[in-house]
C-alpha positions in Angstrom: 0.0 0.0 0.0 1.3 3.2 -0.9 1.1 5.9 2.3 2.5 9.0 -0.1 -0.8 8.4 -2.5 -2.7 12.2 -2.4 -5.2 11.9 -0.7 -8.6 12.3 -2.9 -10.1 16.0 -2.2 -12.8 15.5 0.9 -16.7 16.5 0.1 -18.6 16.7 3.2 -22.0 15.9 1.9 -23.8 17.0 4.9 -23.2 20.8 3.4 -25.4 20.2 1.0 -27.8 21.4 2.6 -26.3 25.4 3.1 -26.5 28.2 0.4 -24.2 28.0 -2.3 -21.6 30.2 -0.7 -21.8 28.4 2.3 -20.6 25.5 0.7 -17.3 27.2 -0.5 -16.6 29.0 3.0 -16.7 27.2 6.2 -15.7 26.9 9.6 -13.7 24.5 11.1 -16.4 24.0 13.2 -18.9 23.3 10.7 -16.6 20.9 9.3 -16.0 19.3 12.1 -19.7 18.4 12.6 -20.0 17.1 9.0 -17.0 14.5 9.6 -13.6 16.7 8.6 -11.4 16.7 11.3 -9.0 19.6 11.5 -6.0 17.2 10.5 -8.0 16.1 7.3 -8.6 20.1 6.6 -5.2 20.8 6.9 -3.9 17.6 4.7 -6.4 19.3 2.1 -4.9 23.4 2.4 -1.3 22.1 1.8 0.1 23.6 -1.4 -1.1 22.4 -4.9 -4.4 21.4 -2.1 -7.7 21.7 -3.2 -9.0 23.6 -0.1 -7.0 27.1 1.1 -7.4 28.5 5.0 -8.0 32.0 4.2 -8.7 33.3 7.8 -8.0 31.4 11.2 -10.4 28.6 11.4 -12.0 29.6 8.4 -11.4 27.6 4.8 -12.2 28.1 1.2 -13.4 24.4 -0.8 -11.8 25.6 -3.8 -8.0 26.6 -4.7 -9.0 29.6 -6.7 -8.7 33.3 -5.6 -12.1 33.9 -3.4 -14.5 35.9 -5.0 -16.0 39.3 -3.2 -18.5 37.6 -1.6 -16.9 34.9 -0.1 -14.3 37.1 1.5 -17.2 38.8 2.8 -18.7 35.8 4.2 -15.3 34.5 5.4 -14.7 37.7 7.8 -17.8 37.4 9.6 -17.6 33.9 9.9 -13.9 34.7 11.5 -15.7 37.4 13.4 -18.9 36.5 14.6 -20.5 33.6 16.9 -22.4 31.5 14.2 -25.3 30.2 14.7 -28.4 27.9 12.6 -30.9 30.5 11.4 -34.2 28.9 12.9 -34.7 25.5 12.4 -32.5 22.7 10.1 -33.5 22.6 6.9 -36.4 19.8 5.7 -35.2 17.6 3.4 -36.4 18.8 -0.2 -37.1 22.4 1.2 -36.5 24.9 -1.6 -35.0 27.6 0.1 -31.0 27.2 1.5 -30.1 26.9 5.1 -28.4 30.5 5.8 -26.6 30.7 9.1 -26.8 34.0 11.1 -23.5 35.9 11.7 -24.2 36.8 15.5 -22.5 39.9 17.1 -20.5 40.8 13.6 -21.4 43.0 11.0 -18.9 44.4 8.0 -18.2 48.3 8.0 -16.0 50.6 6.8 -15.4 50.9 2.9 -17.1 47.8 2.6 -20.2 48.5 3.9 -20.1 51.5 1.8 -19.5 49.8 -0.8 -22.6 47.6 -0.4 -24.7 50.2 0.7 -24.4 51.4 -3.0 -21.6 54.3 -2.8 -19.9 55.1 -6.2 -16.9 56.8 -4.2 -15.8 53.6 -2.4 -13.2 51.4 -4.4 -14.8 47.9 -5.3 -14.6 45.1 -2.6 -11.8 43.0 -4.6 -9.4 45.8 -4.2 -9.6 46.0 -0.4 -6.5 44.4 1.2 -8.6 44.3 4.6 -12.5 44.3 5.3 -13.2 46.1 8.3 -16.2 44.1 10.9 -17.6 45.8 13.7 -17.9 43.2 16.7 -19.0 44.3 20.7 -15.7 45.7 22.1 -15.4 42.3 24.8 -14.8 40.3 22.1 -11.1 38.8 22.4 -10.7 39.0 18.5 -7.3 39.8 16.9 -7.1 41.6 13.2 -5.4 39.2 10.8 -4.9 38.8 7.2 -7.6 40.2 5.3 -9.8 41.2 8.1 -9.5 44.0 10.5 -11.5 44.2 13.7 -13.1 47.2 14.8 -14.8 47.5 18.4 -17.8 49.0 19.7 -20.2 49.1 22.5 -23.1 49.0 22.1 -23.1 47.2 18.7 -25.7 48.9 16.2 -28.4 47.2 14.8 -27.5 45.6 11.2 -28.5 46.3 8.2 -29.0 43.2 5.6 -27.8 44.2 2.3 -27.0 41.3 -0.4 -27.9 38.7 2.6 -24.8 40.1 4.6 -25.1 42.1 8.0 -24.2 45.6 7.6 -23.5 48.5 9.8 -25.6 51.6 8.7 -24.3 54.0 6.9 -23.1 56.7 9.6 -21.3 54.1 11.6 -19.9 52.7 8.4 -18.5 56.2 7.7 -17.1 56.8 10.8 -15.0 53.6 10.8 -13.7 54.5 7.4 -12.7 57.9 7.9 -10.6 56.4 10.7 -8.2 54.8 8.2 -8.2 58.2 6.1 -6.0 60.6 5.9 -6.8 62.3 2.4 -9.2 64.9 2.9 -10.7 64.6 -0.8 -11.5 61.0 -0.3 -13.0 61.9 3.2 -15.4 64.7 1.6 -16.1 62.9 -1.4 -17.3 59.8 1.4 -19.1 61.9 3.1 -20.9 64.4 0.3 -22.1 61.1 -1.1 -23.4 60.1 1.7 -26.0 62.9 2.0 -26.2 64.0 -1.8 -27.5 59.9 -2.2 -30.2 60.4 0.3 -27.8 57.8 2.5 -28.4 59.7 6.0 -28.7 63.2 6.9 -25.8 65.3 8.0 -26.5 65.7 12.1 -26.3 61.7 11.7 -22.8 61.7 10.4 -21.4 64.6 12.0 -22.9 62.7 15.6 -21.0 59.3 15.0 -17.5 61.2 13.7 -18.4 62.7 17.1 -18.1 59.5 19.0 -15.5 58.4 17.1 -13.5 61.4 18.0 -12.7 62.4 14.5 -13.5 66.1 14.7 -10.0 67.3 16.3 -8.8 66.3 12.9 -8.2 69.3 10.5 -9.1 67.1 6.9 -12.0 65.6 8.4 -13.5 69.2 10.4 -12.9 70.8 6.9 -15.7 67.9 5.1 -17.3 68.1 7.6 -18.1 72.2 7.0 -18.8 71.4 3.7 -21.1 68.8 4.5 -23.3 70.7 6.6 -23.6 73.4 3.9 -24.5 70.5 1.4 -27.4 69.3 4.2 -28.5 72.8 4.4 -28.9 73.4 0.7 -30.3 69.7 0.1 -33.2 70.9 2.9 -33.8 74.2 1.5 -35.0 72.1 -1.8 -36.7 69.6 -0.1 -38.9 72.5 1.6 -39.7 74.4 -1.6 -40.4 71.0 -3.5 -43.0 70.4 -0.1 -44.8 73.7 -0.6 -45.0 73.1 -4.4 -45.9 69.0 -4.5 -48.4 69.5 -1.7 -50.3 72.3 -3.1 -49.0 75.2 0.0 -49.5 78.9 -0.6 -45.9 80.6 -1.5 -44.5 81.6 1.4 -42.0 84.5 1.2 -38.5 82.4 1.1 -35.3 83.3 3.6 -36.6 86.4 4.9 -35.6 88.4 8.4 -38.1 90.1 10.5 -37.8 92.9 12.7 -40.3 95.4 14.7 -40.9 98.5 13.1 -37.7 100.9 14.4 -37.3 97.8 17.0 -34.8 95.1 17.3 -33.6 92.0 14.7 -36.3 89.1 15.7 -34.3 86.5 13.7 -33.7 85.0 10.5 -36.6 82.4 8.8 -36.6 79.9 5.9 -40.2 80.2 4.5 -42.5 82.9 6.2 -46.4 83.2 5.3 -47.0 86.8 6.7 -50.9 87.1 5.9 -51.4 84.1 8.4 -48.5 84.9 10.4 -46.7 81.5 10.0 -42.8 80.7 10.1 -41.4 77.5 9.3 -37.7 77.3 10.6 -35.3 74.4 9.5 -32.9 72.5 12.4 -29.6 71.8 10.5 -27.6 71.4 14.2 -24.9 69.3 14.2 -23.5 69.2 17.8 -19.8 68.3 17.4 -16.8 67.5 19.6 -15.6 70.4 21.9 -18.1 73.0 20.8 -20.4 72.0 23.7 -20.5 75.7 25.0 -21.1 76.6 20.8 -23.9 74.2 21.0 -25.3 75.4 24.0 -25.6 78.9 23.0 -27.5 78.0 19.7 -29.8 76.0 20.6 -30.3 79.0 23.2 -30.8 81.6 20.4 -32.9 78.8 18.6 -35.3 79.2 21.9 -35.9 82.7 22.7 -36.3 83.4 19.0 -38.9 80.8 18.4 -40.5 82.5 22.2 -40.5 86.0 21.1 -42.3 85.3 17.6 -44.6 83.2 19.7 -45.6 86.0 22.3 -45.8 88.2 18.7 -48.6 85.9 17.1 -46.5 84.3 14.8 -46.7 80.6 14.8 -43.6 78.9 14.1 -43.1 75.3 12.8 -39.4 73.7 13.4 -39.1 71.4 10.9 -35.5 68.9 10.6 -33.9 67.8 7.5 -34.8 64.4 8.6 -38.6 65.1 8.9 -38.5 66.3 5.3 -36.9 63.3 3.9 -38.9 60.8 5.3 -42.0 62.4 6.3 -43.0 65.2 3.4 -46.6 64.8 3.6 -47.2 64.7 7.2 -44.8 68.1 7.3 -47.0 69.7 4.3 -50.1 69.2 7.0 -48.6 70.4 9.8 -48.1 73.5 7.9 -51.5 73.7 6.3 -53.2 72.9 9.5 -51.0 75.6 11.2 -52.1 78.3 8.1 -55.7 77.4 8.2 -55.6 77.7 12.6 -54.8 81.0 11.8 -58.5 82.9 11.3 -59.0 81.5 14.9 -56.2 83.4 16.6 -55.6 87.0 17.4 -54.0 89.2 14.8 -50.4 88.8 15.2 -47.9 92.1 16.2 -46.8 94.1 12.5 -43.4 93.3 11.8 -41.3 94.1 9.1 -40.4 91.4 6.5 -36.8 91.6 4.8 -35.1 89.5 2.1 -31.9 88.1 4.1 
């Protein structure tokens, strides 16, 4: 009998049963419980072998370069605590058995990437894909995958049947690894410009991630909130024009007659004495005090108008994305309440 025979390459039937890709990237684990020992898997990774270990504990069934999804695949099954999703599969079910990644989730220019971005290079070209995992997790970055901690772990996004970290997380871990500031606005101008997220969103997690000491990424970051701004100045004309409002007069000031500044508006309706204001805040690191005194100015403005007569609707970028129509009522209702109140004060309206 001849010992130095290759060994013939090892199909464990009992993955038959997985998703395609599931079949090509596997634990050690999961082979283990179909009948491959580790010493078998090994025998089969040597060179010239027809299986390859492209992560610790994690192996490719063909010799081939992986493909983009399989590398995906392969990092959270480094990364994550796999588990069955639901039940085994029935025998002659239709529909794959598709294990859940638990406590993983890819981020970073991947997640970009497969949240649709244009600006993010493609998946192939990434040395390293970057998984977000709770920040107890004894987990080392290795080749090809590069662990990125958190606590508390946001909830995932499936996109393409992977778990992915929403979009301001996502950025937030990328800009991490950036340090060209064209890249960095380019990330994050697509990010609002695509209706991804809206700015406060971004400008929060670069927050947390303590990003905004750094000069490349505050200088995006001012040219992001400008885009937001401008991006909810449309949306609020398209509202009035979609949803049938009267023209307001558009990005006016008030003042009393020979009195004092009351404050700058974005839409103003002066027969009914309504004022729609837009919240494009951003509270960022170390401008607490900054913050503070806005928000401050925000309230005695909106106050002072109030004890005038004029109602004033705040209205976020947010709101106007997601919820147009229910903004257009809130509006209407406000311009129809106002018969029923008592003539507001006479200001005077100037273009600003």
């Amino acid at each position: 009998m001849n010992h130095n025979a290759p060994h013939p390459p090892l199909s464990p039937r009992p993955l038959r049963h997985l998703s395609e890709v599931h079949r090509r990237v596997v634990t050690a684990g999961r082979l283990r419980t179909s009948g491959v020992s580790v010493a078998e898997a090994n025998e089969q990774c040597r060179p010239g072998g027809p299986w390859q270990q492209i992560l610790p504990g994690v192996f490719l069934l063909h010799p081939g370069p992986p493909t983009s999804e399989e590398r995906l695949h392969a990092v959270l099954m480094y990364a994550a605590r796999e588990s069955a999703a639901g039940v085994p599969a029935q025998p002659g079910a239709e529909e794959p058995h598709r294990p859940v990644y638990a406590e993983a989730m890819i981020t970073g220019l991947a997640a970009l990437t497969l949240h649709g971005f244009s600006s993010t290079p493609p998946l192939l070209s990434l040395d390293r894909i970057d998984v977000l995992v709770p920040r107890m997790r004894r987990l080392r970055s290795t080749r090809g995958a590069r662990i990125v901690r958190t606590s508390p772990l946001p909830a995932a996004e499936q996109v393409t049947g992977v778990p992915v970290a929403p979009v301001p997380r996502a950025l937030a871990d990328a800009v991490t690894e950036l340090t060209d500031a064209g890249a960095v606005r380019r990330l994050l101008t697509e990010a609002v410009r695509g209706g991804h997220c809206e700015p406060a969103a971004v400008v929060r997690e670069l927050n947390e991630a303590r990003l905004l000491g750094r000069p490349h990424v505050v200088d995006a970051v001012d040219s992001l909130l400008a885009e937001g701004r401008a991006i909810a100045e449309d949306r609020l004309y398209r509202m009035v024009q979609e949803y049938g409002l009267p023209d307001p007069v558009w990005n006016v000031d008030l003042r009393l007659p020979g009195g004092p500044h009351l404050g700058g508006l974005d839409a103003y309706w002066p027969e009914q004495a309504v004022a729609v204001e837009l919240d494009t805040r951003a509270p960022r690191q170390g401008r607490r005090q900054e913050d503070d005194a806005l928000w401050s100015e925000y309230a005695r403005k909106r106050e002072h108008l109030e004890r005038l007569g004029i109602t004033v609707v705040h209205v976020t970028p947010r709101k106007l994305r997601d919820s147009m129509e229910q903004q257009a009522t809130v509006i209407r209702t406000a311009l129809m309440a106002s018969c029923d109140r008592d003539p507001a004060a006479y200001v005077v309206v100037l273009p600003r």
